[in-house]
N, C-alpha and C positions, 0 to 999 in steps of 0.2 A: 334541257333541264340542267342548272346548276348543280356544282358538286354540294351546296350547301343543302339543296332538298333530296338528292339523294342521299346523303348522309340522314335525314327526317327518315326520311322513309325508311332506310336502315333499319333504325331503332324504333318505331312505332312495329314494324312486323317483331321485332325481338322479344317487345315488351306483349305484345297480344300472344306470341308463343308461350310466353312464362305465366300469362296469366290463365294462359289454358292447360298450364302443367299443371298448376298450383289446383285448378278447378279439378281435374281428374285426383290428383292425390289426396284433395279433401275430401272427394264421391269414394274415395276408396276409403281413405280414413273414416267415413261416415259409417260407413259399410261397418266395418271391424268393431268401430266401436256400439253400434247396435247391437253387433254378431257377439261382444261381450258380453253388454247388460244382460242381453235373452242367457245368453250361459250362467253367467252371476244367476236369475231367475230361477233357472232350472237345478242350478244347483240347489238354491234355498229354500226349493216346495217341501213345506210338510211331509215328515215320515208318516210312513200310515199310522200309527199307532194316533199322531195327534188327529186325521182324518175320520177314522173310525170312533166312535162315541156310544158308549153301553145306550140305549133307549135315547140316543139322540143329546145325551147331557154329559154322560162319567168318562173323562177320556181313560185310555189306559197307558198315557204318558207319565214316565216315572213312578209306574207302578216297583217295588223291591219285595222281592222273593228275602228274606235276611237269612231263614235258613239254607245252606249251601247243598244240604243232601237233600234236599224239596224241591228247587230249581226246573228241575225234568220234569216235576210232576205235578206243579203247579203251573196249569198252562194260561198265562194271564196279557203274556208279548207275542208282538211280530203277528205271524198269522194266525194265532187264536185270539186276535178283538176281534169281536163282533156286535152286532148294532142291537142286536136281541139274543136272549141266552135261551135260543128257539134253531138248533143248526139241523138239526133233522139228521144227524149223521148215525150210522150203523156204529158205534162204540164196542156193544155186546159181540161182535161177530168172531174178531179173536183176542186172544188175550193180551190183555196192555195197553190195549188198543184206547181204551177211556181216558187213559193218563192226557190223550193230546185235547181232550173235551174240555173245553173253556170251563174255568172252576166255577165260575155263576152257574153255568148251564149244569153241574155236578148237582150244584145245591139246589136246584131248582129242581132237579130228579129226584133228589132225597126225599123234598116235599111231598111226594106222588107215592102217599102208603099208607096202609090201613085201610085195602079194599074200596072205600068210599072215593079214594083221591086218584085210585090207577088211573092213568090215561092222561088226567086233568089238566096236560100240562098249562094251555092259557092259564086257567087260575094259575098255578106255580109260577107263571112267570108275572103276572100282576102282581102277586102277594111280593116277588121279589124288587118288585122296582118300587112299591111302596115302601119294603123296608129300607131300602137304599137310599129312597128320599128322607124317609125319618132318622137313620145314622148322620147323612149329613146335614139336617137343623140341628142332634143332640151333639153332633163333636165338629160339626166343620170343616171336616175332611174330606178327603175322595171316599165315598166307600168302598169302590172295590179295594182299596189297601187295609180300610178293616175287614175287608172279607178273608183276604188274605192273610193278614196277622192272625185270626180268629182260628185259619186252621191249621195253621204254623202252632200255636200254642196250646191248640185241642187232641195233638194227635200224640199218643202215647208213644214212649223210646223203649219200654222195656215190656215184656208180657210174661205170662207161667202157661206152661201148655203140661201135658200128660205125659208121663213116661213110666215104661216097664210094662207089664204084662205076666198073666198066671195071678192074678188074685193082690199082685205089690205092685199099687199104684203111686207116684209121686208128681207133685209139681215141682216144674225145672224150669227157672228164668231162663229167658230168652230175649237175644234183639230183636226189634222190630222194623221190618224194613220198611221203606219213604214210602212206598206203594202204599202197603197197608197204614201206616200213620196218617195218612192223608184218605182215604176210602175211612177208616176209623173215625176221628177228627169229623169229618161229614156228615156220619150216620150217629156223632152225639150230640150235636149242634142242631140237626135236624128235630132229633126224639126230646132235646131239653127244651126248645121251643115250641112242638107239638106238645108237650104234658104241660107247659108253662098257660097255653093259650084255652085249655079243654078244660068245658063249665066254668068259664073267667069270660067276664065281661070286656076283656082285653082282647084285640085282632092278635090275627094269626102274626101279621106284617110288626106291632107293636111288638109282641112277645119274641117272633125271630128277631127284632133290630135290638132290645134291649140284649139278648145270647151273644149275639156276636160282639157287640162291645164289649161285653163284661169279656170275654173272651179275649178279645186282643188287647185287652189289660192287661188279661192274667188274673183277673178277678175269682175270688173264692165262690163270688153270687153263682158264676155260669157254672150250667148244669155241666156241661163238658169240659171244664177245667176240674172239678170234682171228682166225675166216672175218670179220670185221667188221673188225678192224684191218688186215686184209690188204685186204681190198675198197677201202679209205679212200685207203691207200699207193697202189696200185695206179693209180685212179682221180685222184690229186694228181701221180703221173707222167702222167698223158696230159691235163694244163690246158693 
């Protein structure tokens, strides 16, 4: 063998060596960059909130609480979406304990009174996802944020409670805490769409979805912005 074909052969194994580095480094490179995009992916999946969807339609993404001492007690993020405002949860067993109760499912328990309704929750929860459809053909909105605004601006800041004893009674303003503003706010919103709906040719779902509007208006119509302006007066005459 010439030293001219040795020298071939030289550089034909040299160049098969480099083209078998190059092939592993781009099987690694292949590697990594897959082992990226799946990380990019994983980082980019949906928060729950956009996954979970009220009855399959209302997400609760970018739902805002605006009042800041309500926050706690309007449970509307994170682990309180749920797909139906149907959680079967023991709330009543101790105290406070309602506050983590998805605010639909609150209102949807308010609905259940006047003897006739105890128990009833399926209705409750139908009458709710019709009014929730009819809020959003009347404003185009998410509803659950008017549900929210509604009891954000239904629930009274100040109240008069009884004071003294031995025959000298007086009323004495008082603050009212988130708890009760919100529990309160509920049980007017509830009662002004039940008197609104009763011997009216008008659905329950109609009369609740017009209340809660007018409501996260601020509207003079709703019945619970009303019992609230009254509560307020009332309570600024007995400081």
């Amino acid at each position: 063998m010439t030293d001219f074909e040795d020298a071939v052969g030289v550089e034909e194994i040299i160049t098969e060596g480099e083209q078998g580095d190059v092939g592993e480094e781009g099987g690694e490179g292949g590697d990594d960059y897959f082992g990226e995009e799946d990380a990019e992916y994983v980082a980019e999946e949906e928060p729950a909130e956009d996954v979970v969807k009220l009855f399959g339609k209302w997400s609760f993404a970018g739902i805002e609480v605006r009042d800041i001492s309500l926050e706690d007690y309007i449970a509307c993020k994170g682990q309180h979406a749920t797909f139906l405002p149907h959680t079967a949860g023991r709330y009543q067993m101790k105290r406070f304990r309602k506050a983590s109760c998805p605010i639909v499912e609150r209102l949807a328990c308010c609905l259940m009174r006047k003897g006739r309704n105890a128990g009833q929750k399926l209705m409750a929860c139908r009458i709710i996802q019709h009014t929730l459809e009819i809020i959003h053909l009347l404003t185009d909105q998410n509803p659950i944020q008017i549900v929210v605004d509604a009891v954000i601006n239904s629930g009274p800041r100040e109240d008069s409670t009884r004071v003294g004893g031995a025959g000298v009674v007086r009323r004495q303003a008082v603050d009212m805490s988130p708890f009760r503003r919100v529990n309160y706010a509920l049980y007017l919103l509830a009662t002004g769409a039940r008197e609104a709906s009763f011997r009216n040719l008008k659905t329950m779902a109609e009369c609740l979805a017009e209340e809660l509007i007018n409501a996260a208006r601020g509207s003079s119509n709703s019945y619970a912005i009303k019992k609230k302006d009254e509560i307020e007066r009332v309570s600024k005459s007995n400081r």
